[in-house]
N, C-alpha and C positions, 0 to 999 in steps of 0.2 A: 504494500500500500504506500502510496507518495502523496505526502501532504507540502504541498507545494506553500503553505503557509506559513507553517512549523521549518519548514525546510528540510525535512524528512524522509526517507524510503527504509523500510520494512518488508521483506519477503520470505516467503517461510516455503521450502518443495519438501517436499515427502516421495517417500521413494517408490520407483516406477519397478524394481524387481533389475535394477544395471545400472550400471554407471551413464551421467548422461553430462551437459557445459548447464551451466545458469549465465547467464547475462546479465549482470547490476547496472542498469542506464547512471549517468554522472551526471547529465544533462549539461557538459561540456565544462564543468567545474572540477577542481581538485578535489579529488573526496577520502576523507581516510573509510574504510570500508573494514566492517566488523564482521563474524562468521562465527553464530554460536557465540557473543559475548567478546571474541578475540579479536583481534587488530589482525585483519590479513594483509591490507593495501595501505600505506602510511600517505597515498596520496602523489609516491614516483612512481617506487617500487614495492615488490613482494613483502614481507616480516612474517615470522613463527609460521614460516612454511615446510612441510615434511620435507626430507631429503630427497624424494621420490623428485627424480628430473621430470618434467613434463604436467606435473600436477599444481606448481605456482600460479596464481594467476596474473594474466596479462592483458594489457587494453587493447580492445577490439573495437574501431570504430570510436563512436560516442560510449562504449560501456566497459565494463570490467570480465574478463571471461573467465570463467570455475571451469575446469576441464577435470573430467574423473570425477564430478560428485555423485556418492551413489548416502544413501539412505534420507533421514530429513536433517535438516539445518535452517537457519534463520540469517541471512542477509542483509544490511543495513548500515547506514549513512546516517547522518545527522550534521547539523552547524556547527 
Protein backbone atom coordinates (compact mmCIF):
# COMPACT_ATOMS: atom_id res chain seq x y z
CA UNK A 1 0.00 0.00 0.00
CA UNK A 2 1.58 3.69 -0.86
CA UNK A 3 0.21 6.48 0.97
CA UNK A 4 1.58 9.08 -1.14
CA UNK A 5 0.61 11.54 1.81
CA UNK A 6 2.40 9.98 4.69
CA UNK A 7 5.17 9.32 2.15
CA UNK A 8 4.92 5.63 2.54
CA UNK A 9 4.86 2.09 0.79
CA UNK A 10 4.20 -1.14 2.45
CA UNK A 11 3.93 -4.52 0.66
CA UNK A 12 3.46 -7.77 2.15
CA UNK A 13 3.66 -11.32 -0.85
CA UNK A 14 3.08 -14.41 0.41
CA UNK A 15 4.22 -17.31 -1.09
CA UNK A 16 3.21 -18.74 -4.41
CA UNK A 17 5.00 -22.41 -3.72
CA UNK A 18 8.96 -20.96 -5.70
CA UNK A 19 10.87 -18.47 -5.76
CA UNK A 20 9.75 -15.41 -7.69
CA UNK A 21 11.50 -10.88 -8.10
CA UNK A 22 9.15 -8.32 -6.14
CA UNK A 23 9.58 -4.90 -7.46
CA UNK A 24 9.41 -1.93 -4.76
CA UNK A 25 8.54 1.25 -7.13
CA UNK A 26 10.84 4.42 -5.55
CA UNK A 27 8.95 6.79 -7.46
CA UNK A 28 12.25 8.19 -8.64
CA UNK A 29 13.55 9.00 -5.17
CA UNK A 30 16.28 7.70 -2.84
CA UNK A 31 14.73 5.27 -0.64
CA UNK A 32 16.22 3.21 2.06
CA UNK A 33 14.04 0.04 1.70
CA UNK A 34 13.31 -2.29 4.68
CA UNK A 35 12.59 -6.22 4.38
CA UNK A 36 10.82 -7.91 7.24
CA UNK A 37 11.86 -4.94 9.61
CA UNK A 38 15.65 -4.90 8.16
CA UNK A 39 17.59 -2.33 6.08
CA UNK A 40 18.08 -4.04 2.72
CA UNK A 41 18.75 -0.83 0.21
CA UNK A 42 20.48 2.05 2.32
CA UNK A 43 19.22 4.08 -0.67
CA UNK A 44 22.94 3.34 -3.40
CA UNK A 45 23.43 0.15 -2.56
CA UNK A 46 22.62 -3.49 -1.10
CA UNK A 47 23.37 -3.96 3.21
CA UNK A 48 22.60 -7.33 5.53
CA UNK A 49 22.55 -9.09 2.33
CA UNK A 50 23.09 -13.13 2.26
CA UNK A 51 26.25 -14.05 0.76
CA UNK A 52 24.38 -15.90 -1.98
CA UNK A 53 25.72 -13.87 -5.38
CA UNK A 54 22.76 -13.13 -7.28
CA UNK A 55 20.01 -12.70 -4.49
CA UNK A 56 21.05 -8.74 -3.41
CA UNK A 57 18.84 -6.47 -4.62
CA UNK A 58 19.26 -4.10 -7.53
CA UNK A 59 17.41 -1.15 -9.37
CA UNK A 60 15.42 -1.98 -12.16
CA UNK A 61 14.19 0.93 -13.94
CA UNK A 62 12.20 3.21 -11.41
CA UNK A 63 12.12 0.37 -8.64
CA UNK A 64 14.11 -1.84 -6.57
CA UNK A 65 14.27 -5.70 -7.75
CA UNK A 66 14.20 -8.86 -4.88
CA UNK A 67 15.28 -11.60 -7.15
CA UNK A 68 14.87 -15.22 -5.22
CA UNK A 69 12.11 -14.30 -2.90
CA UNK A 70 10.24 -17.23 -2.01
CA UNK A 71 7.97 -17.50 1.14
CA UNK A 72 6.05 -14.17 2.72
CA UNK A 73 7.81 -10.92 3.74
CA UNK A 74 6.95 -7.22 4.09
CA UNK A 75 8.59 -4.59 1.90
CA UNK A 76 8.62 -0.95 2.79
CA UNK A 77 9.90 2.62 2.56
CA UNK A 78 9.19 5.42 4.54
CA UNK A 79 10.46 9.42 4.98
Amino acid sequence: MRDREAGTFVLTVEPSGGAGEVLVPLDGERRRVAVDGVLRWDGDRPVHTSAERGSEPRLEGDGLLFPGVEGPHTFAWGP
